[in-house]
C-alpha positions in Angstrom: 0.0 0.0 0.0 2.9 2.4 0.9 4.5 1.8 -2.3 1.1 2.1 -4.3 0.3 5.7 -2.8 4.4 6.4 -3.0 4.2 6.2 -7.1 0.4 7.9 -6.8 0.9 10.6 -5.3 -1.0 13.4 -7.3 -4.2 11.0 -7.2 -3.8 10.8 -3.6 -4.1 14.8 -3.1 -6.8 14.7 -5.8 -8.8 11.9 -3.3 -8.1 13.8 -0.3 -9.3 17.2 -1.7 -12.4 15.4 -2.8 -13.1 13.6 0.1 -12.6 16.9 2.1 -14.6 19.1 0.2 -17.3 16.1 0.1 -17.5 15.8 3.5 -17.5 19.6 4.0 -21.0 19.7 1.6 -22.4 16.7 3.4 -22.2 17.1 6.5 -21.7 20.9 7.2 -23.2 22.1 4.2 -20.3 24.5 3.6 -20.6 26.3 6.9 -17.7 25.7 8.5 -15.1 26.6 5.9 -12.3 24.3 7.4 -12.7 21.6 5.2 -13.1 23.8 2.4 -9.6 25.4 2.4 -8.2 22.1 3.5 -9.4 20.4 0.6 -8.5 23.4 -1.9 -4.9 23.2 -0.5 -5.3 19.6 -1.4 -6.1 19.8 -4.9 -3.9 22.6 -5.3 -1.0 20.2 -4.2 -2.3 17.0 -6.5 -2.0 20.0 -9.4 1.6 20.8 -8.6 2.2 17.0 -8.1 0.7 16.4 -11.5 2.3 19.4 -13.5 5.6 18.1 -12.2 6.4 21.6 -9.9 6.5 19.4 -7.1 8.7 16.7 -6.2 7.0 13.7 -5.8 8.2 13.4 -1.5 5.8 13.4 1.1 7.5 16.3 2.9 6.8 18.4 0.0 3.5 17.3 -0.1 2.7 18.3 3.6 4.2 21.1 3.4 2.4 22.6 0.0 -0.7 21.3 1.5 0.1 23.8 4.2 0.9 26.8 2.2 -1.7 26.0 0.1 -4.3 25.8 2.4 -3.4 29.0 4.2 -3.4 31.1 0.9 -6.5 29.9 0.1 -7.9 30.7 3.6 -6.1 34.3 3.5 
């Protein structure tokens, strides 16, 4: 499994974000907001995963997933 998400990781962000932002609709219906940034920082680290700006390293990933969702919150 660690190897599978290892070689995958742009579809991993893309899940994540997806999965955030789903649950965020579902069960808050977009009230909160948290889950909403989270899972635009997440997509917003699949797309630099997937357009190759990123190294493909999981401490890259965390930390764009940070920056990312902060911009989008500021």
């Amino acid at each position: 499994m660690g190897e599978y998400l290892n070689a995958n990781m742009a579809e991993f962000w893309f899940l994540l974000g997806f999965i955030l932002l789903a649950v965020e609709l579902v069960a808050f219906g977009m009230a909160s907001g948290v889950l909403l940034f989270a899972g635009i920082g997440a997509l917003i680290t699949g797309a630099l995963f997937l357009l190759g700006i990123l190294p493909e390293t999981w401490i890259a990933g965390i930390a764009s997933f940070g920056v990312a969702s902060g911009a989008s919150t500021a």
